[in-house]
C-alpha positions as CSV (number, residue, x, y, z in Angstrom):
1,X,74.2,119.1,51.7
2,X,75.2,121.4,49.1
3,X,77.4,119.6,46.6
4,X,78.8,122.5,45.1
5,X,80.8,123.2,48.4
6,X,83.6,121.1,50.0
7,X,82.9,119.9,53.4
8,X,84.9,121.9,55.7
9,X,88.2,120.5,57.2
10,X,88.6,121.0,60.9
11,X,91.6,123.0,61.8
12,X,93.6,124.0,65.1
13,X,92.6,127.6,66.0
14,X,95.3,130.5,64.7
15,X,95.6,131.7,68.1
16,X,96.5,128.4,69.7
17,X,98.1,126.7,67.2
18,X,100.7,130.0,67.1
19,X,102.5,129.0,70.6
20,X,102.1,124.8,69.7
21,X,104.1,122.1,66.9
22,X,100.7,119.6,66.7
23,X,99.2,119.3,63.3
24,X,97.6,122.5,61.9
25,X,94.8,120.3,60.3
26,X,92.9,118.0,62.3
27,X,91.7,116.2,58.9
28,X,88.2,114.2,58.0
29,X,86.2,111.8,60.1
30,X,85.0,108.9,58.6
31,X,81.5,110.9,58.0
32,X,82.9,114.0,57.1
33,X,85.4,111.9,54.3
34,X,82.0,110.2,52.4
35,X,80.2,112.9,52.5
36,X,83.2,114.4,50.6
37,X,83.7,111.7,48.8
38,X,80.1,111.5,47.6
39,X,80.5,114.5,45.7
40,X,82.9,112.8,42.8
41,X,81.3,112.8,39.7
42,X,82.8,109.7,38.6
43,X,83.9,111.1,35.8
44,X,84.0,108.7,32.6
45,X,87.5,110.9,31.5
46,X,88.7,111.9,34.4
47,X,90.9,114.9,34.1
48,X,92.1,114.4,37.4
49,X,94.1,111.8,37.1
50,X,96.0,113.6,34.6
51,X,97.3,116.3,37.2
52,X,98.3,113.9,39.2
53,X,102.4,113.3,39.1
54,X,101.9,109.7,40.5
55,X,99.2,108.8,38.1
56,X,97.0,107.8,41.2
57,X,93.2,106.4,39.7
58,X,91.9,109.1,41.8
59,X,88.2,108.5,41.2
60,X,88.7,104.7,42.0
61,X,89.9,105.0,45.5
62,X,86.8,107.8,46.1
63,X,84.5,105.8,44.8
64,X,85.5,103.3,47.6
65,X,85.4,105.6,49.8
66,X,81.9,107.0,49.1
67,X,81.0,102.9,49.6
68,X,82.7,103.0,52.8
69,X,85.4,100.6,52.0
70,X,88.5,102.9,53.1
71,X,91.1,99.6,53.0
72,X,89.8,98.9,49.6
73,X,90.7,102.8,49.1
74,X,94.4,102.8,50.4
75,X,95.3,99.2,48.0
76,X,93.8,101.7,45.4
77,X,96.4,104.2,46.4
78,X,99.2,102.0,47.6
79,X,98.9,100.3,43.7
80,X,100.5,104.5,42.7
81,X,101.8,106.1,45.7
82,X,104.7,104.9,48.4
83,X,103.5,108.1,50.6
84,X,100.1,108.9,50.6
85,X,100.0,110.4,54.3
86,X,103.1,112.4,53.3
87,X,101.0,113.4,49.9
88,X,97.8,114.3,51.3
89,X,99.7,116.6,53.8
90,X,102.1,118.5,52.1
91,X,101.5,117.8,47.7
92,X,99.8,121.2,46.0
93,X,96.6,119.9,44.9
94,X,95.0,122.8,43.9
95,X,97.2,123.1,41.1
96,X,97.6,119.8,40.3
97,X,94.9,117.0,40.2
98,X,92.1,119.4,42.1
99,X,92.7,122.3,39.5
100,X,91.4,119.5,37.0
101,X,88.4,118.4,38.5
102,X,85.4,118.8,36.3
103,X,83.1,119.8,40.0
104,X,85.8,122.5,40.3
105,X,84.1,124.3,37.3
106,X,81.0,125.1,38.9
107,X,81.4,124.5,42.2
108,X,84.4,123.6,44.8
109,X,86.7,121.0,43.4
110,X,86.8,117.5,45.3
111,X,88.9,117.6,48.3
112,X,91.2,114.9,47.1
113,X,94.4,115.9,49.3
114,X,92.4,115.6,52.2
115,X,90.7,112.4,50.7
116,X,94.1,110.8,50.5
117,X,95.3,112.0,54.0
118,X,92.2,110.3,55.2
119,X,92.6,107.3,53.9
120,X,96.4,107.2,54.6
121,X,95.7,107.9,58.0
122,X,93.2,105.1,58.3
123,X,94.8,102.9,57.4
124,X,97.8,103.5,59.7
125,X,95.6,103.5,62.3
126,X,94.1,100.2,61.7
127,X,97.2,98.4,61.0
128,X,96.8,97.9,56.8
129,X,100.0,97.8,54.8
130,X,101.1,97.6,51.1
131,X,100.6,94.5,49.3
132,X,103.4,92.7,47.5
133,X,102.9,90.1,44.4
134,X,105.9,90.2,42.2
135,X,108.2,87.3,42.7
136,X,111.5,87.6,43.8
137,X,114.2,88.5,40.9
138,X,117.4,88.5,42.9
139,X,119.0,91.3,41.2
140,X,120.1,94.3,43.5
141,X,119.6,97.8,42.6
142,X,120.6,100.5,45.2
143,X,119.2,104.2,45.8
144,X,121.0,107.3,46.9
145,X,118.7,109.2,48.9
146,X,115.5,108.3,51.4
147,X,113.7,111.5,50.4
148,X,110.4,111.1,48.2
149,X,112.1,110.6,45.1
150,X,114.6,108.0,46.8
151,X,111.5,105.8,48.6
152,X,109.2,105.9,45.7
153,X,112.0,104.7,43.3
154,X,112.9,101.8,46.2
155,X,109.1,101.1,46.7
156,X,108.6,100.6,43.1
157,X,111.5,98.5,42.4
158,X,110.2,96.3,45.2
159,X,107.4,95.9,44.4
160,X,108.5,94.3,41.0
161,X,110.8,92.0,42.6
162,X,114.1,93.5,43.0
163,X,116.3,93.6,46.0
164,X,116.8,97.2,47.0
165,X,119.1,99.1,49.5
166,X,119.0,102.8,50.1
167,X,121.9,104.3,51.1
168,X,121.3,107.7,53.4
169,X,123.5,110.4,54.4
170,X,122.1,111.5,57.8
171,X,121.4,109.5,60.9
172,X,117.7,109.1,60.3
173,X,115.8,108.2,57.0
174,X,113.3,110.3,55.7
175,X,115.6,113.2,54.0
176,X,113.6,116.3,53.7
177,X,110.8,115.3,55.0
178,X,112.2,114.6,58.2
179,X,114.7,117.8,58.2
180,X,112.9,119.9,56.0
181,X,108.6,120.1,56.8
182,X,107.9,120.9,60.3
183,X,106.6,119.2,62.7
184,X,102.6,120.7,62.5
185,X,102.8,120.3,58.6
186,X,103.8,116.7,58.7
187,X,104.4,115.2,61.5
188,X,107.2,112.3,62.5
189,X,107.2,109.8,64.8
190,X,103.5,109.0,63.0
191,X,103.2,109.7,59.6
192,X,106.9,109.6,58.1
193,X,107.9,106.9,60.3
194,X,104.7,104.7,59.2
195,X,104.9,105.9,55.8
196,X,108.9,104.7,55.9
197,X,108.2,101.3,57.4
198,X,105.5,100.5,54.8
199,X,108.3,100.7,52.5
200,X,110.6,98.2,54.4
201,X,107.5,95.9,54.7
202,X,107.6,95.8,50.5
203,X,111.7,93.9,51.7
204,X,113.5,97.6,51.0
205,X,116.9,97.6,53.2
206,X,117.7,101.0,54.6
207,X,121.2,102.1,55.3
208,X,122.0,105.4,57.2
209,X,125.7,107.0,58.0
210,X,126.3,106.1,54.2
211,X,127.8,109.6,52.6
212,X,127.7,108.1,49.2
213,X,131.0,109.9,47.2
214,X,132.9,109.6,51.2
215,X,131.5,106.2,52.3
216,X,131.0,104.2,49.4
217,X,130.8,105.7,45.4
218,X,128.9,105.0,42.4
219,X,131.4,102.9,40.9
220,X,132.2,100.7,43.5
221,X,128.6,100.1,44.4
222,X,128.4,99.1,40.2
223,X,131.8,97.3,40.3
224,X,132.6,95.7,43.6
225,X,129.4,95.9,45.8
226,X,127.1,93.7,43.4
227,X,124.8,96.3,41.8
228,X,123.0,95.8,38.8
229,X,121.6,99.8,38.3
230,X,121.5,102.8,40.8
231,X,119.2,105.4,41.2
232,X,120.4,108.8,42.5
233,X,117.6,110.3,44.6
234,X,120.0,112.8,46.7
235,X,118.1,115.9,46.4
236,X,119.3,119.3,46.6
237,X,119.8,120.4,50.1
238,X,122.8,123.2,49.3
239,X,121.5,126.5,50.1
240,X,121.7,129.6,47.9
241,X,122.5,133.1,49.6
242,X,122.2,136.9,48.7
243,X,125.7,137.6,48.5
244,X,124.5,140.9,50.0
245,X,126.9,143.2,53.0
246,X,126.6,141.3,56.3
247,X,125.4,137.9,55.0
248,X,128.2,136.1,57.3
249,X,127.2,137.8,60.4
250,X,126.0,135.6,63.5
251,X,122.2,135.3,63.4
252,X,122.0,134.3,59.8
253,X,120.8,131.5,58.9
254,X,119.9,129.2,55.7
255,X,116.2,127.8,55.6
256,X,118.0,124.5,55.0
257,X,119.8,124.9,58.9
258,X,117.4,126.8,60.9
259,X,114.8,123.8,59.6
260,X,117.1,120.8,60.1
261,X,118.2,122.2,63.7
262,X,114.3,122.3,64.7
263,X,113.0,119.6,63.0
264,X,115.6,116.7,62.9
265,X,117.4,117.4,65.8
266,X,113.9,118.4,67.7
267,X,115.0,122.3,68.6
268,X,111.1,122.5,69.3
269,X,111.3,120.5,72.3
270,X,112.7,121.0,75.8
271,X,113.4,117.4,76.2
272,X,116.2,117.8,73.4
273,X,119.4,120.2,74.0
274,X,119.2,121.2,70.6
275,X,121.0,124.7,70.3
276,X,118.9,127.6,68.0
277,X,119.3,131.3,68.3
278,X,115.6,131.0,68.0
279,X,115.4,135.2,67.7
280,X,112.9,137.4,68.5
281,X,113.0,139.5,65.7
282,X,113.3,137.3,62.8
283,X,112.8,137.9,58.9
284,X,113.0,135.2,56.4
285,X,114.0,136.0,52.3
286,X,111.8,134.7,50.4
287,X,108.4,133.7,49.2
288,X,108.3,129.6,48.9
289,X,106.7,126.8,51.2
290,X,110.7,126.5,52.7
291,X,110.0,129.7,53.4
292,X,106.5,129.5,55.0
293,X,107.8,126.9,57.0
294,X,111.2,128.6,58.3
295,X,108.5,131.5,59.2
296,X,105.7,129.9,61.2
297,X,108.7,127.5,62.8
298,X,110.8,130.8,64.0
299,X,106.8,132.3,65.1
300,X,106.6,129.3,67.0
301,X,109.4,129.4,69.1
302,X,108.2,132.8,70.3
303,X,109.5,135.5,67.2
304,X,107.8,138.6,65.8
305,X,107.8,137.4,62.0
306,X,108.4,138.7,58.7
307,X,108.2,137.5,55.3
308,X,110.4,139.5,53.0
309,X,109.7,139.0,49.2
310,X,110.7,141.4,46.1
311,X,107.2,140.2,44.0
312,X,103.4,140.9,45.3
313,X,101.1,138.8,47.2
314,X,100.1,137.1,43.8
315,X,103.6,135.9,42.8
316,X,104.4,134.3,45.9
317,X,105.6,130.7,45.1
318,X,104.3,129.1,48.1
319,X,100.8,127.3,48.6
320,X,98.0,129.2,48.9
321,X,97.1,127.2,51.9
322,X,100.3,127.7,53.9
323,X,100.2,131.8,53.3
324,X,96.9,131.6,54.5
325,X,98.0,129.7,57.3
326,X,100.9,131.9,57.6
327,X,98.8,135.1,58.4
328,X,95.9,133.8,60.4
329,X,99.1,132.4,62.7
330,X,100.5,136.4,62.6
331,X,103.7,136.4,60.4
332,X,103.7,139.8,58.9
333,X,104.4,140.2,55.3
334,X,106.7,142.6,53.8
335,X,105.8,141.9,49.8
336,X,107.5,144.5,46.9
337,X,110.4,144.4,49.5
338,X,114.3,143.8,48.8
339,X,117.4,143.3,51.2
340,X,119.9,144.9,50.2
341,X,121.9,145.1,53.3
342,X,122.4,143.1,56.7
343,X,123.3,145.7,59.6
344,X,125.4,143.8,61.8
345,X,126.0,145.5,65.3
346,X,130.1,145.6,67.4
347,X,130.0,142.3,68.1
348,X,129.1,140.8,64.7
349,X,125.3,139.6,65.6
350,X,122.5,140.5,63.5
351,X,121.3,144.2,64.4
352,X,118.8,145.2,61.6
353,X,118.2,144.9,57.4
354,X,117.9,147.8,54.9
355,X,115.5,146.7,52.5
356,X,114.3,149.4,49.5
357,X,111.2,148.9,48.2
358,X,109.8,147.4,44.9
359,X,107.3,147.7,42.1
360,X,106.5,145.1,39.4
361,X,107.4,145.9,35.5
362,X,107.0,144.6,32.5
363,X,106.7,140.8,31.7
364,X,110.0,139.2,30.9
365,X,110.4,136.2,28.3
366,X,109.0,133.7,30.9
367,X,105.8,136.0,31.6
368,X,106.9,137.1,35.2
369,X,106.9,141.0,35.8
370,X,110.3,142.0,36.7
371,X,110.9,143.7,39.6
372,X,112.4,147.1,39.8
373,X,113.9,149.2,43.3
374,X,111.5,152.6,43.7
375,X,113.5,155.7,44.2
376,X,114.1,157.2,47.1
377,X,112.6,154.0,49.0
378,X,114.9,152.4,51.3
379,X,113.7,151.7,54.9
380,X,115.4,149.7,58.1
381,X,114.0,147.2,59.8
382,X,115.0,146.2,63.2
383,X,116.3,142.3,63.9
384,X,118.4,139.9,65.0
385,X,117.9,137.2,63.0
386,X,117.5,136.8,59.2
387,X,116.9,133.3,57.6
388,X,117.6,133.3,54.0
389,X,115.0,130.5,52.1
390,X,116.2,131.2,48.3
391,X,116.0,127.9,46.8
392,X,118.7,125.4,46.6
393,X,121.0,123.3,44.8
394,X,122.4,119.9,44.7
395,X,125.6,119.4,46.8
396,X,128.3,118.3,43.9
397,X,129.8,115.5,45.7
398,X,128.3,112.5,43.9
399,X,128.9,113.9,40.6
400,X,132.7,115.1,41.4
401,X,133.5,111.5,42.6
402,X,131.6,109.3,40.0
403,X,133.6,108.6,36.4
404,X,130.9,109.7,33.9
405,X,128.5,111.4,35.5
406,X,127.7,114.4,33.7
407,X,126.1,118.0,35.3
408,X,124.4,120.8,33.9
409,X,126.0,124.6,34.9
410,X,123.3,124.8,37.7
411,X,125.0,121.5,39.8
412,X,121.9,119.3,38.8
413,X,122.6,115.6,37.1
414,X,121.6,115.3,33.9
415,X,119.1,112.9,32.7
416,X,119.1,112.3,29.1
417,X,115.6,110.8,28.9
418,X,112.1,111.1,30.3
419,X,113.4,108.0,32.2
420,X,116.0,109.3,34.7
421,X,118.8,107.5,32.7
422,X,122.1,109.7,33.1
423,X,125.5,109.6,31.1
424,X,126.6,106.9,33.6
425,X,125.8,103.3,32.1
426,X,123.4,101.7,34.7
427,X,122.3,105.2,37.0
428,X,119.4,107.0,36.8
429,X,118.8,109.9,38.3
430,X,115.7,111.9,39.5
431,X,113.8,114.5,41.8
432,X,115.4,117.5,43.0
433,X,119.1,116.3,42.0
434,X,118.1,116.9,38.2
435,X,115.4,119.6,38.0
436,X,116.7,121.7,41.6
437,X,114.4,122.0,44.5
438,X,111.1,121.6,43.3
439,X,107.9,119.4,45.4
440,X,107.4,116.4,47.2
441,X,105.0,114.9,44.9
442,X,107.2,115.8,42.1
443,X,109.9,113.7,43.2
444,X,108.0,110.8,43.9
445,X,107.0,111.2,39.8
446,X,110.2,111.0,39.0
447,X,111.3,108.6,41.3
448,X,108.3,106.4,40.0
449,X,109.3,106.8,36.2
450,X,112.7,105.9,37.1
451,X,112.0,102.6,38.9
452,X,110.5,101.7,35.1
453,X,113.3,102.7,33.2
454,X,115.3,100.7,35.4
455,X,112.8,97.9,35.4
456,X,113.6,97.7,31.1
457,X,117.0,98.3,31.8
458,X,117.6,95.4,33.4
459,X,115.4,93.1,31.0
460,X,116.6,94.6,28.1
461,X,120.4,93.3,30.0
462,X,118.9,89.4,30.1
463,X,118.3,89.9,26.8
464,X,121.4,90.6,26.0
C-alpha cells in the first residue's frame, strides 16, 4: 500500500447515478476504513484538530479505528459532535481539518470526512448511541431551530444536565438538512433521522408547528413558559433575488423552494403528489453547494442543466467535490456569465435568459477580482426554468417580535461575544441567524460554543 495515497472511496457511476436519488458515495468498508486510518501519523501536535469547528480529537478516534475498535471511535466523536453522519457527508474537509494534516504535505491528506462517515454509519448500523453522565440540573433552556446549530446547542446542553426543548417551525425536525441537502448527498429516513433520535436519546424534547414570533415568543418562553436561557438557532432560510426584468415570471424559482419542494415534501418520488415544474431546460444563478444541489436535483428529475456564475471555475464557492460531481453527472457550466434579463413568453412562463458575458479585473479590498460585463457580449439562452441560489438571509420575524433583540443592516442577530450572547438578557444566538448562510459544520461550532456560554450563564445566575 502506498501511504502517500488515500484509499479510494467507492462511488455510484456518473451515468447511473444521473437518472437516481441514492447516495452518490457508497463510503468505506470496514477494510477499506483501517487501511485509511492506518495512514495517521499520530501526530504529537496535531494541526488537525485545529481546523476542525467542533474541536473533534481527530487523531484519537483514528487511532481507534486503525485498532479496530469503531464503537470506541464514535464515543470519541459523540464526546465533540451531535452529527457526525451528517458531518462526514456534507462538512468541507478539505479546507478545514484535512487542509491541516501534516500527511497532506507530502502526500494525500487523511480521509477524515470519510473516516467520520464511517464510523457514524457503523455505529447506526449496530445500534450504538451517545452516552450521557451529567446529572440532572432541572433548569430548562429552550432552542429555536432543529438545524445543526439548533441540535448541537440542544445536544450539548443535555448532555450537561439541562432540560431542553426545541421549538421548530416546519412539520418535520431536521431544518436544512431535511429541506435543504438532497436526498443522494444526505440522505433522510437513515442518517438525519438516526442522527436526530441520538439527540432525543441524550432527554432533548422536540416540538414542531412552533412558529416561534406567531406561536409562542421569546419573552413569553423567558417570562411565562419557565425558561431559564434561550438559544436562537433559526437559520437563515429567506432567499435573495436578482432584481433583474422578469424575475416574477412563472418558472422561477428560489434554491430555498425548488429544494424544500423535492426534498421535504419528497417531489423525487412518485409515491408523493408533490407538485414541481421540474423543467427541462433549467439554469440555476449561482456558484455555491445550494447551488450544486438545486442543479444535480433539477438533472435528476430529467433537465438539461446549467450553472450560471459571473466568476471562473476557480472562484466558485461550492466544494470541490460537489462540482466535480456536478460535471461527471452532466450539468453544463456557463462560468464568466451574468443574467441580466429573464425573457418571459405571452403567457408569463419562463421562455429564455439574456446573459452577457464576463471577465475578471482587478482585486478589490477583500482580494476577489471583480467582475466586469465584456462589450459587445450578450448571448440568449433558451429555458423554461431559472432557479436563483444567491445566498440568503434570516427571516426577521424573531427579531421584529422580541423586546431587545438587536439586528445588524443585513437581518442577522447580533452576538456581542464569541459566546452567542445577544442584547437580550438570557438569549444566545448562533449559526446562520448571526453570520448569514454559511456551513453545516459551522453551525454546529457555534451552536457548541453557545451551549457553554449558556452553561456559565446559568452558574454564574446561582451565584448570584
Amino acid at each position: 500500500m502506498d501511504v502517500l495515497k488515500r484509499v479510494p472511496v467507492r462511488e455510484q457511476n456518473p451515468t447511473e447515478r444521473a437518472h437516481n436519488f441514492e447516495e452518490v458515495c457508497l463510503g468505506y468498508s470496514m477494510e477499506e476504513a483501517r487501511a485509511e486510518a492506518d495512514r495517521c501519523l499520530k501526530c504529537k501536535n496535531p494541526k488537525c484538530q485545529t481546523g476542525c469547528p467542533v474541536n473533534i480529537d481527530i487523531p484519537r478516534f483514528i487511532g481507534k479505528i486503525s485498532e479496530g475498535d469503531v464503537e470506541g471511535a464514535y464515543h470519541v466523536i459523540s464526546e465533540y459532535s451531535a452529527l457526525p453522519a451528517v458531518c462526514g457527508r456534507v462538512c468541507p474537509q478539505e479546507s478545514q481539518c484535512e487542509a491541516k494534516c501534516i500527511r497532506g504535505i507530502k502526500g494525500e491528506a487523511i480521509s477524515i470526512g470519510k473516516l467520520e462517515r464511517f464510523t457514524a454509519d457503523y455505529a447506526r448500523e449496530h445500534g450504538i448511541r451517545p452516552e450521557v453522565h451529567a446529572e440532572k440540573k432541572n433548569k430548562k433552556v429552550a432552542v429555536i431551530g432543529s438545524g445543526p446549530a439548533g441540535l448541537t446547542c440542544a445536544g450539548d446542553l443535555a448532555k450537561m444536565g439541562y432540560d431542553v426543548t426545541i421549538f421548530e417551525a416546519l412539520h418535520e425536525p431536521g431544518s436544512v438538512l431535511v429541506y435543504g441537502i438532497p436526498e443522494f448527498r444526505l440522505p433522510k429516513d437513515t442518517v438525519v433521522k438516526s442522527e436526530i433520535e441520538n439527540v432525543k436519546a441524550l432527554g432533548v424534547k422536540i416540538e414542531t408547528n412552533v412558529v416561534v414570533g406567531k406561536s409562542v415568543t421569546i419573552d413569553e418562553l423567558l417570562e411565562e413558559e419557565g425558561f431559564l436561557a434561550v438559544f436562537v438557532g433559526s437559520g437563515a432560510g429567506l432567499p435573495k433575488f436578482m432584481g433583474i426584468p422578469g424575475e416574477n415570471a412563472n418558472g422561477v424559482f428560489s434554491a430555498n423552494e425548488y429544494l424544500t419542494r423535492n426534498n421535504l415534501m419528497k417531489a423525487f418520488s412518485e409515491e408523493f403528489d408533490t407538485p414541481i415544474a421540474a423543467g427541462k431546460k433549467v439554469a440555476v444563478i449561482g456558484g455555491g453547494n445550494v447551488a450544486m444541489d438545486a442543479a444535480r436535483t433539477a438533472l435528476r428529475l430529467g433537465a438539461e442543466v446549467y450553472i450560471v456564475y459571473r466568476r471562473g471555475e476557480e472562484e466558485l464557492p461550492a466544494r470541490v467535490e460537489e462540482v466535480h460531481h456536478a460535471k461527471e453527472e452532466g450539468v453544463i457550466f456557463k462560468l464568466l456569465t451574468n443574467p441580466k434579463e429573464i425573457l418571459v413568453d405571452e403567457n408569463g412562463w419562463v421562455k429564455g435568459m439574456r446573459c452577457v458575458q464576463m471577465e475578471l479585473g482587478e482585486p478589490d479590498a477583500s482580494g476577489r477580482r471583480q467582475p466586469m460585463e465584456k462589450p459587445d457580449s450578450e448571448f440568449e439562452l433558451e429555458l423554461d426554468t431559472v432557479i436563483m441560489s444567491l445566498g440568503t438571509s434570516p427571516n426577521p420575524l424573531i427579531v421584529s417580535t422580541t423586546a431587545g433583540l438587536e439586528a445588524n443592516k443585513r437581518g442577522c442577530i447580533v452576538a456581542e461575544d464569541a459566546n452567542g450572547s445577544t442584547s437580550k438578557d438570557g438569549v444566545f444566538a448562533g449559526g446562520d441567524a448571526v453570520t448569514g448562510a454559511a456551513t453545516v459544520i459551522l453551525a454546529m461550532g457555534a451552536g457548541k460554543t453557545a451551549a457553554k456560554g449558556i452553561d456559565t450563564y446559568l452558574s454564574d445566575m446561582n451565584h448570584e
